[in-house]
C-alpha beads as a LAMMPS data file, in Angstrom:
LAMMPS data file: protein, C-alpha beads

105 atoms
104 bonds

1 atom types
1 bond types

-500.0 500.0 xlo xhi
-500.0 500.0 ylo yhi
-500.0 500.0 zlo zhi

Masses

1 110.0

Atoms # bond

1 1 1 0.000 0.000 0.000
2 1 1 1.083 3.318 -0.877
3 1 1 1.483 6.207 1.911
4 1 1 0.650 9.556 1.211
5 1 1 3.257 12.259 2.399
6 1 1 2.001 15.243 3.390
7 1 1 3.943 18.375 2.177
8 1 1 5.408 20.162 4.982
9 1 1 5.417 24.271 4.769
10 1 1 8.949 25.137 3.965
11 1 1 11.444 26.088 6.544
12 1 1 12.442 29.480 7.759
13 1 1 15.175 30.837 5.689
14 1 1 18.573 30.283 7.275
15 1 1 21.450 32.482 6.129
16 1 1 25.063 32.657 7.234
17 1 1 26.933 35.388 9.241
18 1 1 29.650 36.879 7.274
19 1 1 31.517 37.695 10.479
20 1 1 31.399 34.635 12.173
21 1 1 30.080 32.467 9.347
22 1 1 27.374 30.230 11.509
23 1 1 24.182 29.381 10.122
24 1 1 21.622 31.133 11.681
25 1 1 17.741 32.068 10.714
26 1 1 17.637 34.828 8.894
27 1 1 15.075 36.727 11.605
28 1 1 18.132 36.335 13.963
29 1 1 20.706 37.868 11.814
30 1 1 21.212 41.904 10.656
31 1 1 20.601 42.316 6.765
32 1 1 23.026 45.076 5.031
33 1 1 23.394 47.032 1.850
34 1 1 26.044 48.600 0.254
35 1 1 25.104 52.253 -1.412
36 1 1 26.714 54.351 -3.752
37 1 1 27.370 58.015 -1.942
38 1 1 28.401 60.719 -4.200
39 1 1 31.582 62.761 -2.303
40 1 1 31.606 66.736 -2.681
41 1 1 35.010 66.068 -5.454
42 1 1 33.054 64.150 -7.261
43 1 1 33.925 60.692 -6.555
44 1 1 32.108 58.513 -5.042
45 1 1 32.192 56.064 -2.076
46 1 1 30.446 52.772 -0.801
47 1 1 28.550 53.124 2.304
48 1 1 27.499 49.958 4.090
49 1 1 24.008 50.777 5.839
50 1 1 22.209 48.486 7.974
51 1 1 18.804 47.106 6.609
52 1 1 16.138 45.879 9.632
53 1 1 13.176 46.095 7.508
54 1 1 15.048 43.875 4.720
55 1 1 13.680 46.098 1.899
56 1 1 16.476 48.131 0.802
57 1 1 16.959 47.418 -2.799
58 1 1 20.428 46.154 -4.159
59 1 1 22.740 42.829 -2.338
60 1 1 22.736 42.094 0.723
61 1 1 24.249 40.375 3.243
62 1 1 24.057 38.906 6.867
63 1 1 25.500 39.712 10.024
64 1 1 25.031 38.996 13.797
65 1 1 24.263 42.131 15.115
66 1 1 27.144 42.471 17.547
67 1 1 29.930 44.211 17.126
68 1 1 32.530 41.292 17.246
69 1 1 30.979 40.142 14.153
70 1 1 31.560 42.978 12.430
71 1 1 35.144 43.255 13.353
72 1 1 35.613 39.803 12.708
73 1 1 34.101 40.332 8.780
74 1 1 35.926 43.682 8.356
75 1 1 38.888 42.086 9.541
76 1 1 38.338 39.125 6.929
77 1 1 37.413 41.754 3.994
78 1 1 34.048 40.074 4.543
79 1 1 32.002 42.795 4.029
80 1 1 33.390 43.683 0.184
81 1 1 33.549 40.689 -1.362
82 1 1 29.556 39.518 0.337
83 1 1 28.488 42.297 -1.049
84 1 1 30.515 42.488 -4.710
85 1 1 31.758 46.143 -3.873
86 1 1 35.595 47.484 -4.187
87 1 1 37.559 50.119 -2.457
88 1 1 37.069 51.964 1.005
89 1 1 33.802 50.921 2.525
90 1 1 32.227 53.698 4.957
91 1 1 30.855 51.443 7.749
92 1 1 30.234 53.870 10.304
93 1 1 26.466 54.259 9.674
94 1 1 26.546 50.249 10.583
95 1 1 28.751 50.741 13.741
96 1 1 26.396 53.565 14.499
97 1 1 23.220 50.862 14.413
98 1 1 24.745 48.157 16.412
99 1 1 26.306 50.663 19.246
100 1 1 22.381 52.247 19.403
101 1 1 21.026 49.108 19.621
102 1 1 23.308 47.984 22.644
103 1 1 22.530 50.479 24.306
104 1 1 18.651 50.240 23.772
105 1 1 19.098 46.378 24.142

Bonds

1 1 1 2
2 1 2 3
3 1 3 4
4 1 4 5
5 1 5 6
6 1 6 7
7 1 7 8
8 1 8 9
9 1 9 10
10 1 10 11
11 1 11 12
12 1 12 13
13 1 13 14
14 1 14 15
15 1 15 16
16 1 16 17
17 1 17 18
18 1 18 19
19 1 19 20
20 1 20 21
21 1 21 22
22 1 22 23
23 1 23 24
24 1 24 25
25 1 25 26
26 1 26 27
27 1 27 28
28 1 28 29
29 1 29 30
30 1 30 31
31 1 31 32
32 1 32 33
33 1 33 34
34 1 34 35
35 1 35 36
36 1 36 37
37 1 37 38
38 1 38 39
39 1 39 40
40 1 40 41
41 1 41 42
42 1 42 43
43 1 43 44
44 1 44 45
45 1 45 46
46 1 46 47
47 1 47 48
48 1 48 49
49 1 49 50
50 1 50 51
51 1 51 52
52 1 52 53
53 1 53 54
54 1 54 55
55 1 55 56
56 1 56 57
57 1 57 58
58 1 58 59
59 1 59 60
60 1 60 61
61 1 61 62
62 1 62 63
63 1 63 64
64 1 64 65
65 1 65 66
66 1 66 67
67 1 67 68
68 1 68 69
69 1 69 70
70 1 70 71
71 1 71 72
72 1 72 73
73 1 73 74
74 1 74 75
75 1 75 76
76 1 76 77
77 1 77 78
78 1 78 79
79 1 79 80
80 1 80 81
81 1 81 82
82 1 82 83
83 1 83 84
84 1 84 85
85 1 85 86
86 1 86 87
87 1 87 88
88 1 88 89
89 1 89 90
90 1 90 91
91 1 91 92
92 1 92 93
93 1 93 94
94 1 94 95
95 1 95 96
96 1 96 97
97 1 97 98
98 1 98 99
99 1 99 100
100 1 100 101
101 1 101 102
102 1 102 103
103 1 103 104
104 1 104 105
C-alpha cells in the first residue's frame, strides 16, 4: 500500500553570518546594503548601511548584530567581497546601528 506524504510548509530561511560564518535564521541575523554616496570632489564612495526592515533594494548580506561580528568580517574583507563592492567601505552608519542598539538592548 502506498502512503501519502504530506507536504510540509517550507522552513524558515537560514542564512550565514559573514563575520562569524554560523548558520543562523535569517530573523536572527542583521541584513546590510552597500550604497553608492556621491563625495563633494566628485567621486564617489560605498557606504554599508544596515537594513532591519530587509527592503532596501540592491545585495545584501548577513550579520550577527554584535559588534565582534563585524570586526571579525571587516577584519576578513568580509564585508566587500559579500556584497561584490571594491575600495574603502564607509561602515560607520553600521557601527552607528549596532552601538544604538546595545545600548537600547
Amino acid at each position: 500500500m502506498e502512503q501519502h506524504v504530506t507536504p510540509q510548509r517550507p522552513a524558515a530561511p537560514v542564512r550565514t553570518c559573514i563575520g562569524c560564518r554560523k548558520r543562523e535564521l535569517a530573523v536572527d541575523l542583521l541584513r546590510i546594503v552597500a550604497r553608492q554616496r556621491a563625495v563633494g570632489d566628485g567621486s564617489h564612495t560605498v557606504e554599508v548601511v544596515p537594513d532591519p526592515q530587509r527592503r532596501l533594494p540592491g545585495r545584501g548580506a548577513w550579520l550577527h548584530p554584535f559588534s565582534v561580528c563585524l570586526s571579525t568580517a571587516e577584519r576578513r574583507r568580509a564585508i566587500g567581497r559579500a556584497l561584490r563592492v571594491s575600495g574603502h567601505l564607509d561602515i560607520s552608519a553600521l557601527e552607528r546601528y549596532l552601538e544604538n542598539r546595545h545600548e537600547h538592548s
